[in-house]
C-alpha positions in Angstrom: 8.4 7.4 83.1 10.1 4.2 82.0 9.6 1.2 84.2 11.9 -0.7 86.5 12.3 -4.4 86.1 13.5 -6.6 89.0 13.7 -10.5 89.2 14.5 -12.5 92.1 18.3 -14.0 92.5 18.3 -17.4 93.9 21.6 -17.3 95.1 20.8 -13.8 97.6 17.4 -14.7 98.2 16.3 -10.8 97.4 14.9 -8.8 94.4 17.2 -7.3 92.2 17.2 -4.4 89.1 17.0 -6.0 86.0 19.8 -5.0 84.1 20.5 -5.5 80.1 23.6 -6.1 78.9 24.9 -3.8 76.1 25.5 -6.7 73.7 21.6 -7.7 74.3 20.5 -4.3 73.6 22.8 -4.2 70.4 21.5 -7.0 69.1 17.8 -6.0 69.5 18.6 -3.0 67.7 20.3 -4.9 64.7 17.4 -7.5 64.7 14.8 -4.2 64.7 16.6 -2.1 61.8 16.7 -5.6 59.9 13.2 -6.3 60.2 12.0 -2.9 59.4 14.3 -3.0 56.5 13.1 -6.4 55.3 9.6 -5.0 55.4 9.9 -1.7 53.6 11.5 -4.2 51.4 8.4 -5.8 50.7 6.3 -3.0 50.7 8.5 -1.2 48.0 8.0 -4.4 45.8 4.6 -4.5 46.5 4.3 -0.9 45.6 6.3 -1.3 41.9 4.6 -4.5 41.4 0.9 -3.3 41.6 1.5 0.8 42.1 2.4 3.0 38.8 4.4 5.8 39.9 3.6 9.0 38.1 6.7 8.8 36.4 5.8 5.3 35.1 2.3 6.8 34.2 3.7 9.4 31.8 6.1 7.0 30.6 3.8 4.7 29.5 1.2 7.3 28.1 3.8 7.7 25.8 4.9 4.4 24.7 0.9 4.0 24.0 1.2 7.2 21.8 4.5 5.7 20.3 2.4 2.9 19.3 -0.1 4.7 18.1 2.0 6.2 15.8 3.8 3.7 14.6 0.6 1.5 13.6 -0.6 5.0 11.6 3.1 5.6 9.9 2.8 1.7 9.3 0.0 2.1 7.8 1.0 5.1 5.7 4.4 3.2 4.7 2.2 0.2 3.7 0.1 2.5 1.0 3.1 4.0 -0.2 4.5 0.7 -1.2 1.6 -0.3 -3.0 1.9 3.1 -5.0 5.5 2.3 -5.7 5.0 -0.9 -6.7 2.1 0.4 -9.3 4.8 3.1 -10.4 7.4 0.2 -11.3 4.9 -1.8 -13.0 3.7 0.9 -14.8 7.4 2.1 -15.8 7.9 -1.4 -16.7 4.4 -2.4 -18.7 3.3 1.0 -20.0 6.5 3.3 -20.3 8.8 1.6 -21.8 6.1 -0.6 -23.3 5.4 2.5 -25.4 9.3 3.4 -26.5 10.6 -0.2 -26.8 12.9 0.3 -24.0 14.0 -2.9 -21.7 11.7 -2.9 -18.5 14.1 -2.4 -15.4 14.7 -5.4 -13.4 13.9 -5.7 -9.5 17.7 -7.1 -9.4 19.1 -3.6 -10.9 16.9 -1.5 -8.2 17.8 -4.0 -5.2 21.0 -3.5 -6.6 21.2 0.2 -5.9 19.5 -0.2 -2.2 22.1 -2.1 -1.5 25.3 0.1 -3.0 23.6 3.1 -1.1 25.5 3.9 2.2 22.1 5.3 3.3 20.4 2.2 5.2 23.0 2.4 7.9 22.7 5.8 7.9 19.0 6.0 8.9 19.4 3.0 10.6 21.9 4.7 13.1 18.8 6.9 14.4 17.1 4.9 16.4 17.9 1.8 18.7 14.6 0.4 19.3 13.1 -2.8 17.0 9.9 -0.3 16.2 11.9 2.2 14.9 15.0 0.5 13.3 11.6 -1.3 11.3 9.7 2.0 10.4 13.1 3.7 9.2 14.1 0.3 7.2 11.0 0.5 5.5 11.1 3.9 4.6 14.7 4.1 3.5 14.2 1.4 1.1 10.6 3.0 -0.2 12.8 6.2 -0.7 15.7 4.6 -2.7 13.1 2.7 -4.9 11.8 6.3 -5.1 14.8 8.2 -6.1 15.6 5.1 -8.6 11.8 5.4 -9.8 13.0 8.8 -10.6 16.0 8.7 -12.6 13.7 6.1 -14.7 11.3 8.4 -15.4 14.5 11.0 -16.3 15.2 8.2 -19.2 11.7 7.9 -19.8 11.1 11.6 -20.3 14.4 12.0 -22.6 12.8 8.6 -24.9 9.8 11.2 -24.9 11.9 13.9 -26.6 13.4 11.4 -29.0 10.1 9.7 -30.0 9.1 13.0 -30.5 11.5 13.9 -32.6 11.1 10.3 -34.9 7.7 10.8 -35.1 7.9 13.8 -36.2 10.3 12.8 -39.2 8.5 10.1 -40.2 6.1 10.9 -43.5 2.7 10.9 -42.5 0.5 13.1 -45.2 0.4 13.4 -48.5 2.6 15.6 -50.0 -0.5 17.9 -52.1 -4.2 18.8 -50.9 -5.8 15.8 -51.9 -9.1 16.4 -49.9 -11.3 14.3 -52.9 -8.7 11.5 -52.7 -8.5 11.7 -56.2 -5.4 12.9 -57.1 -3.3 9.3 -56.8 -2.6 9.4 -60.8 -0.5 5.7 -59.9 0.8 3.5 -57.3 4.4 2.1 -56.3 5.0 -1.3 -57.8 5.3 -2.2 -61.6 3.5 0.0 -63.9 3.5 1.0 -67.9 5.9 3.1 -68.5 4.4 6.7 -70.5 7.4 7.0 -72.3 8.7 3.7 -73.4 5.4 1.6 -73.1 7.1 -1.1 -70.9 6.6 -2.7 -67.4 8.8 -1.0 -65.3 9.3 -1.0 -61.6 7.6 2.5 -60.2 9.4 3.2 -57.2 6.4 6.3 -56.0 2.7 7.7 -56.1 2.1 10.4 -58.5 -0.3 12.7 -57.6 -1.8 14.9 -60.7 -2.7 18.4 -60.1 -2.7 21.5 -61.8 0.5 23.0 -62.3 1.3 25.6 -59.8 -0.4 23.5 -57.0 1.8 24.1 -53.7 3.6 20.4 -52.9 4.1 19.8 -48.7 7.1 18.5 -46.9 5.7 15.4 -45.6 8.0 15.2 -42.4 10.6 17.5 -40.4 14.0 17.4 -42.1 16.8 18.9 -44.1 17.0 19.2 -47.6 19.4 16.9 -49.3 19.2 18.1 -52.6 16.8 21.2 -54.5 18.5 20.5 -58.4 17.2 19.9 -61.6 17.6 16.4 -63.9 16.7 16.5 -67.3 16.0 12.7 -67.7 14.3 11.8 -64.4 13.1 13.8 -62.0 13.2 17.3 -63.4 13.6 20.0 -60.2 13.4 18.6 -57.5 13.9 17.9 -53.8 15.2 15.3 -52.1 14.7 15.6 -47.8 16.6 13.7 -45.0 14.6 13.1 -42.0 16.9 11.4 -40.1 15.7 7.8 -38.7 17.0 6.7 -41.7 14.2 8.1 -43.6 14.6 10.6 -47.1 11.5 11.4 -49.5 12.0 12.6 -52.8 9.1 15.0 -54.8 10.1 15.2 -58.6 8.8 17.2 -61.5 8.4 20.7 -59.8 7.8 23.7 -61.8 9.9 25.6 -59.5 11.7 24.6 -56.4 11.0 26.9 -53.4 14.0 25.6 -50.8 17.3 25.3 -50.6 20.2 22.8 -49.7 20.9 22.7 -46.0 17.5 24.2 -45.2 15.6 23.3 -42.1 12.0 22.3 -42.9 9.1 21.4 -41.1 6.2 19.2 -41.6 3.4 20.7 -44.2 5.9 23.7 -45.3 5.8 24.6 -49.0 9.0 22.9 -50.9 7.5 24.0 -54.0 5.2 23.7 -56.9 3.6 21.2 -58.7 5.1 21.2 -62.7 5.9 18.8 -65.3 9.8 19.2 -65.6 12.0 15.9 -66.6 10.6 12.9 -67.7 7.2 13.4 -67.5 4.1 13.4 -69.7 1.6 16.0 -67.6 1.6 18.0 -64.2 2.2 15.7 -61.0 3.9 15.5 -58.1 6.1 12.2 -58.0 6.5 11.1 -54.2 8.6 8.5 -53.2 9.4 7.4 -49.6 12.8 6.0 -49.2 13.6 3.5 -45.5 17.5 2.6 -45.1 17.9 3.8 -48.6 15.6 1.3 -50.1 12.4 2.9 -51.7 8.9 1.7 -49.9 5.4 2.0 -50.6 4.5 5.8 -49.6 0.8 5.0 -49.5 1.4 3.6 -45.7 2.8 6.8 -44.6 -0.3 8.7 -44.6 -1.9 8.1 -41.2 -1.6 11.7 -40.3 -4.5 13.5 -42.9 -6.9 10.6 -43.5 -9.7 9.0 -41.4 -9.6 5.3 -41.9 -12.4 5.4 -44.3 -10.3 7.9 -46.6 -7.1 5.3 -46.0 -9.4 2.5 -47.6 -10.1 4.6 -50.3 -6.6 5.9 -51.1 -5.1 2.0 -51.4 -7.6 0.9 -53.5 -6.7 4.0 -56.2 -2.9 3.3 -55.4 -2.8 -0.3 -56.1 -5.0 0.1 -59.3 -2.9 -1.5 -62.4 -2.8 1.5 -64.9 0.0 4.1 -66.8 2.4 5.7 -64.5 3.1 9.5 -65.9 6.9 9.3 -65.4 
C-alpha cells in the first residue's frame, strides 16, 4: 500500500498531503534512467576490458593458430631459400662451370621478379602485414624457381651439345694397339723413307699387318673414301664437326663411303700399304681448324695413364717415318 506523506503549512496551521509536482517527478525519472545508464556503462567496459566474450575467445584461438602457422610456413619458406640459394650457386659454380657458359647474374633474376605482374597478384590476397609478408616471400622464392628452371632448360640443352662435341672429338687410336707397340712414328719432323730427308710428318703411323681393321676415332661424316697415288693411297678423310677432320691413309681397301654417317670405333677399313708408302700402316692424322695437331693427345678414351706415358714416349722417339 504506498504511503501518504503530509507536512505541516505554516500559513494554515494544519497538516496537509504531500503532493509532487509532475516536473519533480520527471526529473527523478531522467536523473534515474541516466544513472542506470551511466552504470551499465561502466559495467559494460568493465566487462570488455577484463571479460572475453566467447566470441572474442574463438577469435583469438584462432589468431594464436594463425601464428602458429605462420612461424611453421616461416620457417618452411626460410629452408626453401637456403635450397634456392644452393641451386643458384650451384647453377652458377658447377653447371656452367662444366660447359663454359656465363654464370647468371642476381641482376638478370631480380630483373625478371620485377617484370613479372605476379607480386601484385599474390599480393592482392591478403590485407594483413603477416600475410602480405608470407605471400611476398613465397612469390619471389617461386619466380627465382621458375627462372632456376628455364636455367637448368639451357643447362640441359649445353648437355646435349657437349654430348655431341665430345663425342666428335678423337679419343682412341684408330687400330688395336693393346701392346702399345704399334706407334711405327710420331708427328713432328722425321726421315723421310722415300727421299731420305727431314721432313715435316704431319701424323702417327701405326704398323700392323695388312688386313688389320682401322677404327673411326670420333662420330662424323665421311669427307672423302678415294684413292691418291702419291700420298695417301685409299683413304678416308672424316668431318666431325667442332671444327675437327682426321685423315687414315694407306688402306688396302676402303670400307665407307662419302656422305656416310659413322660412329666412334666403326670399321672405315683395312690396314694396307697403298700410295707412298714403304710397308703396311695406318697413317692417322688429326686435323683442328684445318691445321694438323699432334694425334697422340687425342687418346684419352682407350689408355690408362700409365699406357698414355708409354705411348708419348714411342711417339716422340726420333726415327724413319714409313710415308
Amino acid at each position: 500500500m504506498k504511503k501518504v506523506k503530509y507536512y505541516y503549512n505554516t500559513h494554515t496551521l494544519r497538516y496537509e498531503k504531500l503532493e509532487t509536482p509532475l516536473r519533480v517527478r520527471l526529473l527523478r525519472l531522467f536523473g534515474f534512467i541516466a544513472a542506470t545508464l551511466v552504470a551499465a556503462a561502466i559495467i559494460v567496459a568493465i566487462a570488455f576490458e577484463y571479460i572475453e566474450s566467447p566470441k572474442e575467445i574463438l577469435l583469438r584461438k584462432q589468431n594464436d593458430d594463425l601464428r602458429d602457422q605462420y612461424s611453421i610456413l616461416q620457417q618452411r619458406t626460410d629452408d626453401l631459400q637456403k635450397q634456392m640459394l644452393e641451386l643458384e650457386n650451384r647453377d652458377n659454380n658447377v653447371y656452367r662451370a662444366i660447359f663454359e657458359a656465363t654464370p647468371i647474374p642476381d641482376s638478370a633474376r631480380l630483373k625478371e621478379m620485377e617484370k613479372s605482374k605476379e607480386v601484385q597478384l599474390v599480393q592482392s590476397m591478403g590485407e594483413t602485414e603477416l600475410v602480405k609478408s608470407l605471400t611476398t616471400q613465397l612469390n619471389t622464392l617461386s619466380l627465382r624457381v621458375a627462372y632456376q628452371q628455364k636455367s637448368y632448360s639451357d643447362i640441359d640443352a649445353m648437355i646435349k651439345d657437349k654430348e655431341k662435341l665430345l663425342a666428335a672429338i678423337p679419343a682412341i687410336q684408330p687400330v688395336s694397339n693393346k701392346d702399345l707397340r704399334h706407334i711405327a712414328s710420331g708427328f713432328g719432323y722425321r726421315v723421310d723413307p722415300v727421299y731420305k730427308i727431314t721432313k715435316f710428318h704431319a701424323g702417327l703411323d701405326f704398323a700392323a699387318t695388312q688386313g688389320t681393321p682401322i677404327y673411326a676415332t670420333a662420330n662424323g661424316v665421311v669427307k672423302e673414301a678415294s684413292y691418291d697415288a702419291g700420298g695417301y693411297g685409299n683413304h678416308v678423310v672424316i668431318n666431325h664437326g667442332y671444327s675437327y677432320e682426321t685423315l687414315y691413309g694407306h688402306m688396302v681397301r676402303i670400307k665407307v663411303h662419302i656422305g656416310e654417317q659413322i660412329k666412334r670405333g666403326e670399321v672405315i677399313g683395312w690396314v694396307g700399304s697403298t700410295g707412298k708408302s714403304t710397308g703396311p700402316h695406318c697413317h692417322y692424322e688429326v686435323h683442328k681448324g684445318g691445321q694438323p695437331v699432334d694425334p697422340v693427345y687425342f687418346f684419352y678414351n682407350d689408355l690408362t695413364p700409365e699406357q698414355y706415358d708409354q705411348v708419348l714416349k714411342y711417339a716422340k722417339a726420333a726415327n724413319q717415318s714409313f710415308d
